[in-house]
N, C-alpha and C positions, 0 to 999 in steps of 0.2 A: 280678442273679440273682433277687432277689424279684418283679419287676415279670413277668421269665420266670415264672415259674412259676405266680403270680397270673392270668398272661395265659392257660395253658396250662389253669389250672383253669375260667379264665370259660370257653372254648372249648368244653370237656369238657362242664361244666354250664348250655351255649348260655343262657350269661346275659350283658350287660356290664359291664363291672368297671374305675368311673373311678378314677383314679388321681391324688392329690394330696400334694405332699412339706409341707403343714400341713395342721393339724387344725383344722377349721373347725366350729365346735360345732352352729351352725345347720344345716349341711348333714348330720352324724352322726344327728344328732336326727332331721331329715327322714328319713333311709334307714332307720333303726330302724321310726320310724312307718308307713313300708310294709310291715315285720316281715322286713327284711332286716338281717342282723347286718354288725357292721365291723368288718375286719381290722385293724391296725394295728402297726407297726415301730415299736419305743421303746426307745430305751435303758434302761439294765438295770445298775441296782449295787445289788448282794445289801444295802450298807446300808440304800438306799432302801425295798428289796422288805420288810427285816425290821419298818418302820414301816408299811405297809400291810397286811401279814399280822398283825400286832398289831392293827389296828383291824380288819381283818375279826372276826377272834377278840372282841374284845372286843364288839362291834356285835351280836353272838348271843345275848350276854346282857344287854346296854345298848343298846336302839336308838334312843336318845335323844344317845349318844356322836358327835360329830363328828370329821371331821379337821381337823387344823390350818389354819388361816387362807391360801388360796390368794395372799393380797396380803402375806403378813408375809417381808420379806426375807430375814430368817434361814430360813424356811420353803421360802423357793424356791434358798436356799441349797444345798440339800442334794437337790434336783433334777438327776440324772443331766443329763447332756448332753456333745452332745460332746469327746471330749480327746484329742490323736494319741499323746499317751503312755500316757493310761489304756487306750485302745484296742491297742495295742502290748503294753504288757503286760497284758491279760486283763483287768483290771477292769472295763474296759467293755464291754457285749456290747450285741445288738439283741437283741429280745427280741418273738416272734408273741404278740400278746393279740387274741381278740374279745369284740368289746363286745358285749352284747346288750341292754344294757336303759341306761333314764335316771330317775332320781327330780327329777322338777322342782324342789319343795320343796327338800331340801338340796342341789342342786344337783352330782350325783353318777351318774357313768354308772360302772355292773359289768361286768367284762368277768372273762375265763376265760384263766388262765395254766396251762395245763395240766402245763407243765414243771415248779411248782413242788409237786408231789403233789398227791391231791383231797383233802386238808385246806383247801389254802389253793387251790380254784380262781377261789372266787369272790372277786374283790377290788372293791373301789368305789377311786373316784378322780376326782378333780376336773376339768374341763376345762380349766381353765387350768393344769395339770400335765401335763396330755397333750398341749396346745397346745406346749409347754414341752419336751415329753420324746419326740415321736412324730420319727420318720426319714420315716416313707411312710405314708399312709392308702390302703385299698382300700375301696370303698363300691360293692356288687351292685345291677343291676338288675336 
């Protein structure tokens, strides 16, 4: 259904729109740097999202603040992914984010969840967590 409707928007906005089921950091980064934004399909559990919405929050008035250690097990412990049970019962959802931007330095690309109110649209997030956590990437020509 995604990939439909992805494909129905390139069509509309006679652009092309590749389609990859990982998240390839190099190739994001590329498509930003043309000043095309990237769609992306990622699992979705509201405990994950309460730790990112907490560091956006906090990063407004500490922007020196980091997120935790993309390499620390416990850390990726708690990284959505998929579960036929969690997905059965509701826990698990997919979840439209675009990214629009990348911070080289920390190592951190923002994207916009619009679902989750404009409090929290802007969230950062790490590439090896989206690597981690994306269903489908869509990247514009």
């Amino acid at each position: 259904a995604h990939a439909f409707t992805t494909g129905a928007f390139a069509k509309e906005a006679r652009v092309r729109v590749k389609t990859a089921v990982t998240f390839d950091k190099a190739d994001v980064i590329r498509s930003l740097k043309k000043g095309s934004p990237v769609l992306v399909w990622r699992f979705y559990r509201e405990a994950r999202e309460v730790i990112l919405r907490g560091y956006a929050e906090q990063r407004k008035s500490n922007p020196d603040v980091k997120l935790p250690d993309p390499n620390d097990p416990a850390e990726r412990k708690g990284w959505p992914k998929y579960d036929k049970a969690a997905e059965d019962s509701g826990e698990l959802v997919t979840m439209t984010s675009v990214i629009y931007g990348y911070n080289e330095k920390r190592g951190e690309f923002i994207m916009l969840d619009a679902m989750l109110g404009e409090e929290f649209q802007k969230l950062w997030i790490t590439g090896e967590e989206l690597k981690a956590t994306a269903e489908e990437v869509f990247m514009f020509e």
